[in-house]
N, C-alpha and C positions, 0 to 999 in steps of 0.2 A: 394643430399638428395632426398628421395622419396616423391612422391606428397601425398600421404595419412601424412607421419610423418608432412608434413608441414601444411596441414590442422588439423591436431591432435593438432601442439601446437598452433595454429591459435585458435581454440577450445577454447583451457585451459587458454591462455591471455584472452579471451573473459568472460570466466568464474569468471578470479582472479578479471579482472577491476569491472565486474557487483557485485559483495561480496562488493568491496569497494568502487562504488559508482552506489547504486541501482537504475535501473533506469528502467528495465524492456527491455532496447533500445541494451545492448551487447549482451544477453544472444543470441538473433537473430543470431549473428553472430554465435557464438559456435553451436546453431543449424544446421545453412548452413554447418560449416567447419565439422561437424562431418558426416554428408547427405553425404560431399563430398568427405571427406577422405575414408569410405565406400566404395564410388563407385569410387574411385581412385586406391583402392586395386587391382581392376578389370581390370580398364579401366584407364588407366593414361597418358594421354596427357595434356600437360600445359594451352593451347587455350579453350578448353572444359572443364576443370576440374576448370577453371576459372568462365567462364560464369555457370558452375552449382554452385559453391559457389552465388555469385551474386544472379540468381535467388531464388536459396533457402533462402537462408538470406534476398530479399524482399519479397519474398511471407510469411514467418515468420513474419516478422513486421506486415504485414497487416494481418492474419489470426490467428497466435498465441499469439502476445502481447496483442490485446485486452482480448482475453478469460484469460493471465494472468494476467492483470489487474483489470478483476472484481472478481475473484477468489481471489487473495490479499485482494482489498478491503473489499469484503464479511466477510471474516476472520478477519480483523481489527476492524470490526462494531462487530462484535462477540463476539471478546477480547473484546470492549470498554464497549459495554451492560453490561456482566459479572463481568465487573472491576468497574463500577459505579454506573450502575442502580439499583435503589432499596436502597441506601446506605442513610442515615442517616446522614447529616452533617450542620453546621454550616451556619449562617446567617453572613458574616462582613460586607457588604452593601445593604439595604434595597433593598427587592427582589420586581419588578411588572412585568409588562409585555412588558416593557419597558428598564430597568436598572434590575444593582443589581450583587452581588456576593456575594460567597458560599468559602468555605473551605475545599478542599480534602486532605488529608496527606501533611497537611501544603503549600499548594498549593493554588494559588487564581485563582478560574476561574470563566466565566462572566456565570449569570445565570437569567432565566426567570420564570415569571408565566404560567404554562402550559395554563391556563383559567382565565381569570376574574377575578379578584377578590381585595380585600383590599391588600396594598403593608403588606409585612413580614418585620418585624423592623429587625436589626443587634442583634446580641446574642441567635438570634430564632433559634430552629431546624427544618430543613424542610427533606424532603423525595426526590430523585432524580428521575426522573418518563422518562425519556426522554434525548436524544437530537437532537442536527441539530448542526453538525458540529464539532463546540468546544465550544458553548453554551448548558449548561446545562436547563433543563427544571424542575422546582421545585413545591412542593405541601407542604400546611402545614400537619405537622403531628397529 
């Protein structure tokens, strides 16, 4: 088999595992094996086409997974803003700045007082203005 074909399907397993369990950590790999299969086209010795997989696949980790990482996240916090904030919903346990949960599309998530203020009894509608994390941040309406 040629050293390029073997890095190609080196690539695409790297490819298939990261779809099925995303991790940010294989895609590295498919980066190297395609670097390498490239420059195998060319150059293909087993010993060298080896050590450039390797090093490309770690220099990846350390240089490209981060920047895919906040990029991801960025995008996540994006969707989440858009999908919640600003939205209108339910009071089922008394909101302060301490406790408290809210009601999204039949959904129960834990939610706070953005600021100071007297607890929001259950039954109340409050306004979503925020979050941190998976706590929501609430206002009366």
């Amino acid at each position: 088999m040629e050293l390029w074909a073997l890095y190609t399907i080196i690539s695409i397993v790297a490819v298939i595992i990261e779809l099925f369990a995303p991790s940010m950590f294989c895609i590295n790999f498919a980066i190297g094996g395609i670097i390498t299969a490239f420059v195998s086209i060319f150059w293909g010795n087993l010993g060298t086409s080896l050590l450039l997989f390797l090093l490309t696949s770690i220099l990846s980790i350390f240089l490209a997974r981060p920047l895919l990482l906040k990029l991801i996240q960025k995008d996540a916090k994006a969707d989440f803003k858009s999908q919640y904030v600003e939205k209108i919903v339910k009071v089922i346990e008394p909101v302060s700045t301490t406790k408290g949960a809210v009601s999204i599309y039949d959904e129960r998530w834990e939610a706070r007082l953005k600021y100071e203020g007297e607890e929001i009894p259950a039954g109340s509608d409050v306004k979503i203005v925020g979050h941190d994390s998976l706590i929501l941040f609430v206002e009366r309406v």
